[in-house]
C-alpha positions as CSV (number, residue, x, y, z in Angstrom):
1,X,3.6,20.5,49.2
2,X,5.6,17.3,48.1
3,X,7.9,17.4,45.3
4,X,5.8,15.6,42.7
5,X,8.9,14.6,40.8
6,X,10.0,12.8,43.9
7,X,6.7,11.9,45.4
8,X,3.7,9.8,45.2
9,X,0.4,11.9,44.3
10,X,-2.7,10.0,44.9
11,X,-5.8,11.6,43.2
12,X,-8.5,10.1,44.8
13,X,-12.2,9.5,44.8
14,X,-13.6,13.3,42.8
15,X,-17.1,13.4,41.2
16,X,-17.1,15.7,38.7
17,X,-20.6,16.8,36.8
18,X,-21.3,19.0,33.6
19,X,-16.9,19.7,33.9
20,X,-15.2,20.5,31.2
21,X,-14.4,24.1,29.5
22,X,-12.3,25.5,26.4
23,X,-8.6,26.6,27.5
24,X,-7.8,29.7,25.1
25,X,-4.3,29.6,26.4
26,X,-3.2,26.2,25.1
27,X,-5.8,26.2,22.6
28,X,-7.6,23.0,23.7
29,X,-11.0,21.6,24.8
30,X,-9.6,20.5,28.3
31,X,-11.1,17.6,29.9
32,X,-12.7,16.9,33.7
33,X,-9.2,15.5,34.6
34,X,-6.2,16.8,33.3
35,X,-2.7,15.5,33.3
36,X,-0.4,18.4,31.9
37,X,3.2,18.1,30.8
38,X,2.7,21.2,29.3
39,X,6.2,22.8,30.9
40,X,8.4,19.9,32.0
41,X,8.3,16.0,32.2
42,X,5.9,14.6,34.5
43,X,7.9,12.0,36.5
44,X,6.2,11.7,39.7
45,X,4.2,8.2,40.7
46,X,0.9,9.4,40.5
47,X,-2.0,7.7,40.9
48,X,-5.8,8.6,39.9
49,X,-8.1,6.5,41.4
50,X,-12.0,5.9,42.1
51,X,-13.3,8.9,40.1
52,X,-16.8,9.5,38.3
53,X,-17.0,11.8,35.3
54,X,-20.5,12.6,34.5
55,X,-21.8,14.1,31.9
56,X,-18.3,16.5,30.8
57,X,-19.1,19.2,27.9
58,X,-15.6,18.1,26.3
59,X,-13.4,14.7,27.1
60,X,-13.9,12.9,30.6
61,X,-9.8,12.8,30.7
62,X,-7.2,14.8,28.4
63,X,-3.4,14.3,28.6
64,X,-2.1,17.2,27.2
65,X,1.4,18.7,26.7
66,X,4.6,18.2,24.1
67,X,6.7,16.7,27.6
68,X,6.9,13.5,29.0
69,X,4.1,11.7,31.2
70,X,5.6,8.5,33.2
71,X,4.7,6.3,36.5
72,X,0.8,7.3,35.8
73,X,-1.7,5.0,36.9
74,X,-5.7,5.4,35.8
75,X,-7.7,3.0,38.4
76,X,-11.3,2.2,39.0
77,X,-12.7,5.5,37.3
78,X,-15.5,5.3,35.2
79,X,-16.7,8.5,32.6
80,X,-20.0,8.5,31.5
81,X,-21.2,10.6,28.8
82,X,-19.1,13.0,26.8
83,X,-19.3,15.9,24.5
84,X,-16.5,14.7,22.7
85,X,-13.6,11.6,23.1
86,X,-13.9,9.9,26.3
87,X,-10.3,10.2,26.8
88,X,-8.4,12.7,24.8
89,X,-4.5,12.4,24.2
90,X,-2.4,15.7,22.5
91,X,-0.2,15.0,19.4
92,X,3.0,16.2,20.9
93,X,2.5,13.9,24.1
94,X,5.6,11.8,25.1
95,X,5.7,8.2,27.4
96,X,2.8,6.2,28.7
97,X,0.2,5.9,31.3
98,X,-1.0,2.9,33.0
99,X,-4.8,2.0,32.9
100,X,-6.8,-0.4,35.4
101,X,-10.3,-0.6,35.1
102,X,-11.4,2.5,33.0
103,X,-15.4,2.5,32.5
104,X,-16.0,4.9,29.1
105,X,-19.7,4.9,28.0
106,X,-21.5,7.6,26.1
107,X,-18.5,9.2,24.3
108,X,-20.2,11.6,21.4
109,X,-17.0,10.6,19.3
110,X,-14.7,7.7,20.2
111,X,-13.9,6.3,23.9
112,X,-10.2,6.7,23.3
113,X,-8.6,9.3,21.1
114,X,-4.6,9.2,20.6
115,X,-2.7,10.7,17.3
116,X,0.3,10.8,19.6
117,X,3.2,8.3,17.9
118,X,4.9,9.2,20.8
119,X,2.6,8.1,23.5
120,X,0.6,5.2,24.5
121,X,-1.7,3.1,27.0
122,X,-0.9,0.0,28.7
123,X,-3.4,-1.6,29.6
124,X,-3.4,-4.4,33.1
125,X,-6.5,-6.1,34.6
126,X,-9.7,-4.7,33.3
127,X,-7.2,-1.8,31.5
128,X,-10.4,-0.1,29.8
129,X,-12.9,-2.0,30.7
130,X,-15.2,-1.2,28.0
131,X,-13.7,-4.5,26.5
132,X,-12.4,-7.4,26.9
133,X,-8.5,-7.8,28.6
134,X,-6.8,-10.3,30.2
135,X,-5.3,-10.2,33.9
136,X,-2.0,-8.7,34.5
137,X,-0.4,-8.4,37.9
138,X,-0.6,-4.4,38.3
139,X,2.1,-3.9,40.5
140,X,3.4,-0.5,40.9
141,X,2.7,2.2,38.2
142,X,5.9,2.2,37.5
143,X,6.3,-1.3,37.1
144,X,3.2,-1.9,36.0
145,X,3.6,-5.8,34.8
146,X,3.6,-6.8,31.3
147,X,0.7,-5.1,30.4
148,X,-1.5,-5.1,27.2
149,X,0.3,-2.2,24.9
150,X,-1.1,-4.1,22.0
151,X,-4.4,-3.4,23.2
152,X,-6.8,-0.5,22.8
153,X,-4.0,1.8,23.8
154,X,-3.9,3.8,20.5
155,X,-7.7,5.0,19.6
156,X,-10.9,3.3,20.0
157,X,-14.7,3.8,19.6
158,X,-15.9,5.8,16.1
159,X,-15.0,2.6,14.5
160,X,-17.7,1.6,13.1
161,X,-20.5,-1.0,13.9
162,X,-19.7,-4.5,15.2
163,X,-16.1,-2.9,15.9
164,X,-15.0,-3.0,19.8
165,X,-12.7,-0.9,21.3
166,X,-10.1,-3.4,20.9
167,X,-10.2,-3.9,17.4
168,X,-7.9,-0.8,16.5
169,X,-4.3,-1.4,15.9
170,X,-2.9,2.1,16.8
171,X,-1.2,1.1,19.9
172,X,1.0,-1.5,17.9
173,X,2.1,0.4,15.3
174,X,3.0,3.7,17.7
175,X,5.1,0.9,19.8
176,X,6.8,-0.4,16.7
177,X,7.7,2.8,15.1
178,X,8.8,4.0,18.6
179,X,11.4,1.1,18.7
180,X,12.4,2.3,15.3
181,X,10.9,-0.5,13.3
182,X,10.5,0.2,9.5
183,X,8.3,-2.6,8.6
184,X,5.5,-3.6,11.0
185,X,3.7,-6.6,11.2
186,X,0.2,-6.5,12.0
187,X,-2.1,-9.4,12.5
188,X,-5.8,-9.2,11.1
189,X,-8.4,-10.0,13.6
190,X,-10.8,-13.0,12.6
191,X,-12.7,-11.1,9.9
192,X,-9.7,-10.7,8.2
193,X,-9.2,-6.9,9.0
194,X,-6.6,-4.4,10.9
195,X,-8.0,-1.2,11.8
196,X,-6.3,2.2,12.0
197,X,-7.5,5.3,12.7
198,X,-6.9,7.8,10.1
199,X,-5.7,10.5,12.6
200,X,-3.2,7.7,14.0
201,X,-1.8,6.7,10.6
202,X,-1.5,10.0,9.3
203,X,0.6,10.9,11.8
204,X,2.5,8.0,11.8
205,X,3.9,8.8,7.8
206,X,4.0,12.3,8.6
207,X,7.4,11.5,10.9
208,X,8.1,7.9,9.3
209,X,7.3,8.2,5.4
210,X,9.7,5.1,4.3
211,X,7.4,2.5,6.9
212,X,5.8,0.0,5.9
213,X,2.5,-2.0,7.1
214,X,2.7,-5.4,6.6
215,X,-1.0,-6.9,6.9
216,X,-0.9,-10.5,8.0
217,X,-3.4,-12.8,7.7
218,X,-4.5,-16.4,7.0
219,X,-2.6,-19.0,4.6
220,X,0.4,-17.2,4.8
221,X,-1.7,-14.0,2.8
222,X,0.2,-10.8,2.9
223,X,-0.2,-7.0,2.2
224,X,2.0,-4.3,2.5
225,X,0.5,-1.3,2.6
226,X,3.0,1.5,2.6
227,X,2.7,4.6,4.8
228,X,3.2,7.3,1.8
229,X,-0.1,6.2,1.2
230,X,-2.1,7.3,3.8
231,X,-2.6,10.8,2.3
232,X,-4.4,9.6,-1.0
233,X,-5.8,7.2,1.1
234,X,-7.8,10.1,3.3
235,X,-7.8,12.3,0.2
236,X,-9.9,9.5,-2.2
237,X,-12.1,9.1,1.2
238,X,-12.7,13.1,1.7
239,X,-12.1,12.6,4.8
240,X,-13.2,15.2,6.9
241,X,-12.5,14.2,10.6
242,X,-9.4,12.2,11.0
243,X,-9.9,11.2,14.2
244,X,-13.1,9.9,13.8
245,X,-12.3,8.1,10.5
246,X,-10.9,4.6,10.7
247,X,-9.0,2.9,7.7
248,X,-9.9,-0.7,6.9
249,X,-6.9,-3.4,5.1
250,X,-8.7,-6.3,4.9
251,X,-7.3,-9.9,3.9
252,X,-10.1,-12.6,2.8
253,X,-10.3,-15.9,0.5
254,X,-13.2,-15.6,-1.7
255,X,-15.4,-18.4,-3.2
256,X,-14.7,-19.1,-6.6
257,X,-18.2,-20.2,-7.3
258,X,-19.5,-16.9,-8.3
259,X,-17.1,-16.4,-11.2
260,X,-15.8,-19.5,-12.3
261,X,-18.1,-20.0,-15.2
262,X,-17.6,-16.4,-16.6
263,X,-13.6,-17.2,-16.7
264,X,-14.1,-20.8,-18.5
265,X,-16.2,-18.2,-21.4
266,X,-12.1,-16.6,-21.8
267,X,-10.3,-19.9,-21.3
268,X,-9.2,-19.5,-18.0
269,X,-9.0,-22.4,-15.4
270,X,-8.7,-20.9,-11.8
271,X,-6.1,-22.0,-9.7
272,X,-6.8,-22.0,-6.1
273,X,-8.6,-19.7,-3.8
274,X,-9.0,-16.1,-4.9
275,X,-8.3,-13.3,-2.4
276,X,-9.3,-10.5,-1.6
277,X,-7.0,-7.2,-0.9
278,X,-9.1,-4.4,0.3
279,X,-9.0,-1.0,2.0
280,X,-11.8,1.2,2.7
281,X,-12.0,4.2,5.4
282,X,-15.5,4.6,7.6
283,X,-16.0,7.8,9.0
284,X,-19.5,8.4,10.6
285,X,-22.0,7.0,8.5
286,X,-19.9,6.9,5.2
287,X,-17.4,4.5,3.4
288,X,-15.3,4.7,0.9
289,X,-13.5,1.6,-0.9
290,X,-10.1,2.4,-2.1
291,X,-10.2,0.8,-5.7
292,X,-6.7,1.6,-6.9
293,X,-3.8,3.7,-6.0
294,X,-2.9,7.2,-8.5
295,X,0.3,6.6,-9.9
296,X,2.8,3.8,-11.2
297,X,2.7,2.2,-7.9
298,X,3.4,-1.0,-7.3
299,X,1.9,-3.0,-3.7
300,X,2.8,-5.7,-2.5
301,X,0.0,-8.3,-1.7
302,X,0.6,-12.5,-1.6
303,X,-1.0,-15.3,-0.7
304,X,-0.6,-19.1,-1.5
305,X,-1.9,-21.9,-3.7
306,X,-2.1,-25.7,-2.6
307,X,-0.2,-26.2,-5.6
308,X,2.7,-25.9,-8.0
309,X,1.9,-23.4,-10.9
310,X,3.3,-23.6,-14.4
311,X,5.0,-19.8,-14.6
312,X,4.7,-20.0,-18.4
313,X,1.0,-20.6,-18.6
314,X,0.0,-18.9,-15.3
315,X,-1.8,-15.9,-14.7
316,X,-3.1,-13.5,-12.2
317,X,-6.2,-11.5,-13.3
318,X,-7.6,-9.1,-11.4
319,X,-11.5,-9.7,-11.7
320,X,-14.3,-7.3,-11.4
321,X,-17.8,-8.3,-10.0
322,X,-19.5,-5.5,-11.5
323,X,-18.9,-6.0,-15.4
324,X,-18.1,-9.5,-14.6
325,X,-14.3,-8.9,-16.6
326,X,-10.4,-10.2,-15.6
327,X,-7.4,-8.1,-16.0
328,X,-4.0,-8.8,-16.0
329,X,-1.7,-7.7,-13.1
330,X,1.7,-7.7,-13.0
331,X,2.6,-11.1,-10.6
332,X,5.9,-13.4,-9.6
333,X,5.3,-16.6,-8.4
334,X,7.9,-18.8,-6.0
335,X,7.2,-22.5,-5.9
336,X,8.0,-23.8,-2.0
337,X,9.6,-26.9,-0.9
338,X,5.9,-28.7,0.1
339,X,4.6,-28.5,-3.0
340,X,2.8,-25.1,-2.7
341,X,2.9,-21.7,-4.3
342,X,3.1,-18.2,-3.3
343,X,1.5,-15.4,-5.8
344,X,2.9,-12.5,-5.0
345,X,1.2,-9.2,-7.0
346,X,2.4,-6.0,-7.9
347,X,-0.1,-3.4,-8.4
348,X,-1.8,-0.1,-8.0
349,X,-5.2,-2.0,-7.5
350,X,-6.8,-3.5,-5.2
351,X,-10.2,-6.1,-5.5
352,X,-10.1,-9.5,-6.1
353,X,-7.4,-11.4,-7.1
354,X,-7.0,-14.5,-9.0
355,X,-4.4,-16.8,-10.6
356,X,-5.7,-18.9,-13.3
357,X,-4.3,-21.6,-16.2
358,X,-4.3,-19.7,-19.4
359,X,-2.6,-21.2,-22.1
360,X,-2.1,-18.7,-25.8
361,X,-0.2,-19.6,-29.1
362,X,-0.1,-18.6,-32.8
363,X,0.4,-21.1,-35.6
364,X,3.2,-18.8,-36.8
365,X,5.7,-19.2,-33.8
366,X,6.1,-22.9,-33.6
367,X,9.7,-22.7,-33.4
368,X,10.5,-19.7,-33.3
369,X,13.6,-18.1,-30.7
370,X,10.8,-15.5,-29.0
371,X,8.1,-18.4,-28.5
372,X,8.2,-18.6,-25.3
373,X,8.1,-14.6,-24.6
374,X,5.4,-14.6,-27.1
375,X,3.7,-16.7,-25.5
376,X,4.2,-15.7,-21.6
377,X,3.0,-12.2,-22.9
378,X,0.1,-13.5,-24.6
379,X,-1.4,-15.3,-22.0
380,X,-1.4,-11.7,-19.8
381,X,-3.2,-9.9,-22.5
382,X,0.1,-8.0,-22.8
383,X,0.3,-8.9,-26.5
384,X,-2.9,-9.8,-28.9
385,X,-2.9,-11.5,-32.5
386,X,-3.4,-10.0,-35.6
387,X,-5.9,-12.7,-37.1
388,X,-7.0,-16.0,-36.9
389,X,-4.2,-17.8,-34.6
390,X,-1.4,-15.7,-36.2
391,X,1.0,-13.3,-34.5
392,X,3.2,-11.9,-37.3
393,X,6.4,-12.1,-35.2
394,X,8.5,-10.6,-38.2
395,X,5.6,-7.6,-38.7
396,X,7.3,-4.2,-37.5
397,X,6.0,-2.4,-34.9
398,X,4.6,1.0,-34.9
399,X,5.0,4.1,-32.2
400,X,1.6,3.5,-31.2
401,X,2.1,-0.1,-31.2
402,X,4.8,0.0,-28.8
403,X,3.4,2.5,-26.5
404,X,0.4,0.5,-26.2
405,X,2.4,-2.6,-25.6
406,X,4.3,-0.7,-22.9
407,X,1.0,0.4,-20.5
408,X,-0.5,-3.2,-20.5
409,X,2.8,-4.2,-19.5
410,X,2.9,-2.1,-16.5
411,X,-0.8,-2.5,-15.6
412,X,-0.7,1.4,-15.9
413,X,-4.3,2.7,-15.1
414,X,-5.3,4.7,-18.5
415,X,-5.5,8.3,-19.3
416,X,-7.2,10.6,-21.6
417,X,-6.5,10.4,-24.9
418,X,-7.3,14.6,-24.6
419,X,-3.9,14.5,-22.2
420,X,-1.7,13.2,-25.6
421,X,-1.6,16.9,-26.8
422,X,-0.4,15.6,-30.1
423,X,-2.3,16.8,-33.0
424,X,-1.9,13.2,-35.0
425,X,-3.3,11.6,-32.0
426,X,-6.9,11.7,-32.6
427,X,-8.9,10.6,-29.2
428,X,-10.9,8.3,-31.1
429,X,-8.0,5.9,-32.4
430,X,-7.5,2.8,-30.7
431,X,-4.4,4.1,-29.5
432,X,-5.0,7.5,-28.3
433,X,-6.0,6.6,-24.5
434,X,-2.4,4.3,-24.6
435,X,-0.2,7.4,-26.0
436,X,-1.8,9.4,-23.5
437,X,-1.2,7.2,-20.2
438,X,2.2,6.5,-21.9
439,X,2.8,10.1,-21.8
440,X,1.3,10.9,-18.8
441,X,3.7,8.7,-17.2
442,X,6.9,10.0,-19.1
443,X,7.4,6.6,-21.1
444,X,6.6,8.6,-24.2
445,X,7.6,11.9,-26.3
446,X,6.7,13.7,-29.3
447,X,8.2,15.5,-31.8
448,X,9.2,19.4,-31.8
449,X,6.3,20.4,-33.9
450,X,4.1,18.7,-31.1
451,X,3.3,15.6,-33.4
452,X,4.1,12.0,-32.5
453,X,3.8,9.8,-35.9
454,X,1.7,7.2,-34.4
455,X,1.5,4.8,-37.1
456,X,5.9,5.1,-37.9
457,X,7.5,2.0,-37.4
458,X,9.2,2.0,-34.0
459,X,13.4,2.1,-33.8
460,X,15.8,0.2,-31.6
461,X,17.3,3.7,-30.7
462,X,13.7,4.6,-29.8
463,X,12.1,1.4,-28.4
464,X,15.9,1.7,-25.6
465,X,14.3,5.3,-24.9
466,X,11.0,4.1,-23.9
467,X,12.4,0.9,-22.3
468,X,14.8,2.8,-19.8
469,X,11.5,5.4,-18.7
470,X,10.0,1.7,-17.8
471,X,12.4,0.8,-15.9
472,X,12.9,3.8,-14.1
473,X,9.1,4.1,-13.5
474,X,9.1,0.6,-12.4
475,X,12.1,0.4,-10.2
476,X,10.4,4.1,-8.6
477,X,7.1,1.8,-8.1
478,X,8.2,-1.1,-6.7
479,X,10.8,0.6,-4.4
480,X,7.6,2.9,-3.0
481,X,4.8,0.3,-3.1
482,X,7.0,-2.5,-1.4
483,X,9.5,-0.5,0.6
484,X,12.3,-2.6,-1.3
485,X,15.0,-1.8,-3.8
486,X,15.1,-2.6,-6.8
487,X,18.7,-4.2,-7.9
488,X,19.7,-4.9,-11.4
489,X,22.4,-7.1,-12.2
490,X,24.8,-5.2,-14.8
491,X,28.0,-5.7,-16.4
492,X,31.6,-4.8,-15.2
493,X,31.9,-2.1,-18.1
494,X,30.3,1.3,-17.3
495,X,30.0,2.3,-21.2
496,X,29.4,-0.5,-23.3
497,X,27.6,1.4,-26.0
498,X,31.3,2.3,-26.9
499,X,32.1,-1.7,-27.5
500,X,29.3,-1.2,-31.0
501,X,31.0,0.1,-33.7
502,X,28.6,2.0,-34.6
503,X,27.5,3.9,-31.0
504,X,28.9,7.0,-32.1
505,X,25.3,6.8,-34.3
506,X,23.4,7.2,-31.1
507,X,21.5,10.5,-30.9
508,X,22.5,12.6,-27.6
509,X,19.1,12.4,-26.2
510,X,19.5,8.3,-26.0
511,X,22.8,7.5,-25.0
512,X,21.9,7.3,-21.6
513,X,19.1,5.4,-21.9
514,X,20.5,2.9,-23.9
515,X,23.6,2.8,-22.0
516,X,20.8,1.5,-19.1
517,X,19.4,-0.7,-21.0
518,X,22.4,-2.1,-22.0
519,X,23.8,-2.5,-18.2
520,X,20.7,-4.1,-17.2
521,X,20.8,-6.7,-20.1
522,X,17.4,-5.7,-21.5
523,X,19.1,-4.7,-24.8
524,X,21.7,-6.1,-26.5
525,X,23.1,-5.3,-30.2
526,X,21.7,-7.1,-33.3
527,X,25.7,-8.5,-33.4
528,X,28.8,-8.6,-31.8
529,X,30.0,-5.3,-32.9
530,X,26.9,-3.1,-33.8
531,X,24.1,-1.9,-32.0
532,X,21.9,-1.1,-35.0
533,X,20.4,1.9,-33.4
534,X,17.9,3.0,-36.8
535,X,17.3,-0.6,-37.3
536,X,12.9,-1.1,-37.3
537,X,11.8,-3.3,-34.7
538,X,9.8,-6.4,-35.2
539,X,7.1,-7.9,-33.0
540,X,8.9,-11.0,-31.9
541,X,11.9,-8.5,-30.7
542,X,9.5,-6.0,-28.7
543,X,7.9,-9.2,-27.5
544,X,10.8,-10.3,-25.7
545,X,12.3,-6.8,-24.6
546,X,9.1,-6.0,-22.7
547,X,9.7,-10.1,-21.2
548,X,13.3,-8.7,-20.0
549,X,11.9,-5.6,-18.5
550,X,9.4,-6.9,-16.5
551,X,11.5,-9.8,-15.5
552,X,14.0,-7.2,-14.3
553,X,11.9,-5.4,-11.4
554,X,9.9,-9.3,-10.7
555,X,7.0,-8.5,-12.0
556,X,7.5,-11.4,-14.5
557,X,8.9,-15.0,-13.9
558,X,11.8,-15.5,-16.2
């Protein structure tokens, strides 16, 4: 027999009827062909050519092994009906195979089933000709043209209706993470949509956890959807298969029309087109829409706006079709050199996004140094009055207060007020679902006798605490919802709480929070030489420390 390492095998023109049968050695449903690389690399040219599958109890084809397959060529061979995937690939599979002309067609599950991130299909001529390819010169399996590894390669089939077997994206992003790439660009199709299967992009942040997805589509809209994800993602679905469940990230401009009117009733003025960001997972019959990530998470997703917006009196809501409401989301906008602008949003949510004119101020701040944070926060529902076009910017500000202040700032989701576990946070006030997502996050803490004196006016010493838990949440968020760092300009002095006269007043539990604070120019003392750490904080002063923060991480322009 030839050396098949050295040799060409040419396996040639087998009809194969009711095949198929369960392999309790390797634990697998084995399919009517088989290519194994089970004990060693499979180098040989090897060709399988002019074969019918009819009718197999399992897959019509399985590669199977944790080797390498290379210099394989799948011609002319059509499979019709399956019990399961038409063609089945393992999870440990290394290398490639070449496909020319592949018929699939009655496939119980999906025509083409590949978790491998290791492995994948390139397809030349017809490559499966279940859909639509363009020519390739074939030429020799192991130089087999340019190929189509874009193409159906990964998994395909199970996709849903009005899906085609080329619609999934699984081929791309195996090549790309095989190449090493850590952010991967992937084009939407012209509904505005990738698709992945779950299986696929599972297994994909299983070995590459820092990755990143960056959905691309019309206008110069972007989302990044990062693969640490993908776990809640499957988890929210309940997914049960994953390799017959397909995750959706679509991209598409909405029409105004249908909410225009309900944001001139809160004096807003939309600006542009809305978008939408949206992920959803099909698996069978069912789908799920992914509303909003767990956790202080912040995802990236932009777009742009045939015009220059006003950062001071702009916006971005998030807006809800159901109860017809907008909410703010945390949002930096970069003016370009043709006159447009890109909205880039932070958030845990995803929906419909907006960015709207919005313009807020009290009678009682004309002139005052924290107008203009006043007023930025205003305009985001961060900050509310408290009467008839006042703001009290001199009023102090209450535990409660602050904390409250804090969540809307971060566009935390909220929690229940039962999860406080103070005993003077009753889960009626207005404040006891804000202490309890503020304490939830770890932005918060009581007192040793397990109360947290809501209504006690807030300190400096205390309101530094809370900051730096911000910005360590936030930096945290960003850094896993956008696959960036987070980087904070700070002074040349490592310890500049020992330049106020009177640091040595800070308590042990905040030095090294307000030492942060302090480095990241967030805080700064009330005068050259003292930090006034039990000083009360006002409204105008929280006002513009929770402007500093969010500026920090860019989830505010400054």
């Amino acid at each position: 027999m030839p050396n098949l390492l050295q040799e060409r095998l040419l396996w040639s023109g087998i009809h194969c009827f009711v095949p198929g049968s369960y392999d309790t050695g390797f634990g697998v449903s084995l399919g009517a062909l088989w290519l194994f690389a089970g004990e060693s690399d499979m180098k040989g040219k090897i060709v399988v050519q002019d074969n019918v599958v009819k009718d197999s109890t399992y897959a019509g084809l399985i590669a199977h092994g944790d080797f390498t397959i290379q210099d394989v060529l799948l011609k002319n061979i059509v499979i019709d009906g399956t019990g399961t995937n038409g063609v089945d690939v393992t999870s440990g599979l290394k290398g490639s195979a070449t496909v020319d002309n592949v018929i699939i067609r009655g496939d119980r599950m999906k025509m083409v089933s590949n978790p491998s991130i290791t492995f994948n299909f390139k397809e030349i001529n017809e490559g499966f000709a279940s859909g639509k390819k363009p020519p390739v010169d074939p030429g020799e399996p192991s130089n087999p043209g340019t190929g189509n590894s874009g193409g159906t390669g990964g998994s395909s089939g199970g996709a849903g209706a009005g899906q085609s077997a080329g619609s999934l994206s699984d081929s791309v992003l195996q090549e790309a993470l095989r190449q090493g790439k850590t952010t991967i660009e992937l084009k939407t199709d012209d509904e505005g949509r990738v698709n992945l299967t779950a299986a696929v992009l599972a297994a994909a942040a299983a070995e590459h956890p820092e990755a990143v997805i960056e959905v691309t589509g019309e206008g110069g809209s972007v989302y990044r959807f990062p693969l640490s994800l993908t776990d809640q993602v499957i988890e929210q679905a309940g997914v049960v298969d994953r390799q017959l469940a397909v995750v959706m990230i679509q991209i598409s401009p909405q029409e105004k029309a249908g909410f225009s009117d309900k944001a001139k009733q809160h004096g807003l003025e939309l600006m542009g087109n809305a978008m939408q960001f949206m992920v959803q997972v099909s698996e069978g019959s069912k789908t799920v829409q992914i509303d909003r990530y767990e956790g202080a998470i912040y995802v990236l997703r932009q777009w742009k706006v045939d015009s220059k917006l006003d950062p001071s009196t702009t916006v971005v809501l998030l807006y809800d079709p159901a109860s017809g409401k907008f909410s703010y989301v945390p949002a930096w906008l970069e003016t370009n050199a043709d006159g447009t602008t890109t909205v880039i949003v932070k958030s845990a949510a995803n929906g419909i996004f907006v960015a709207a004119h919005h313009l807020v101020t009290f009678a009682d701040i004309e002139g005052h140094w924290a107008q203009a944070d006043i007023e930025k926060l205003a305009i985001r529902q961060i900050l509310n009055g408290v009467g008839a076009d006042l703001f009290a910017p001199g009023q102090p500000v209450s535990r409660a207060e602050f904390a409250a202040m804090l969540v809307r700032a971060l566009g935390l989701q909220a929690g229940s007020s039962g999860d406080a576990l103070y005993y003077d946070v009753k889960p009626d006030a207005w404040y006891g679902d804000a202490v309890a997502t503020a304490v939830h996050y770890g932005l918060v803490q009581g007192y040793a006798d397990h109360s947290f004196h809501p209504n006690t006016q807030i300190t400096r010493e205390e309101m530094s605490v809370m900051g730096a838990r911000a910005l360590r949440l936030l930096q945290n968020g960003v850094k896993q919802g956008t696959g960036t760092e987070v980087i904070l300009a700070t002074g040349e002095s490592t310890n500049l709480v020992s330049g106020y006269a009177d640091g040595s007043q800070l308590h042990s539990w905040s030095q090294e929070e307000v030492e942060l604070m302090l480095q990241a120019g967030i805080m700064q003392g009330q005068s050259k030489d003292k930090f006034a750490p039990a000083s009360r904080t006002t409204r105008a002063e929280a006002a513009v420390i929770l402007s500093r923060l969010l500026t920090a991480v860019k989830l505010l322009n400054p």
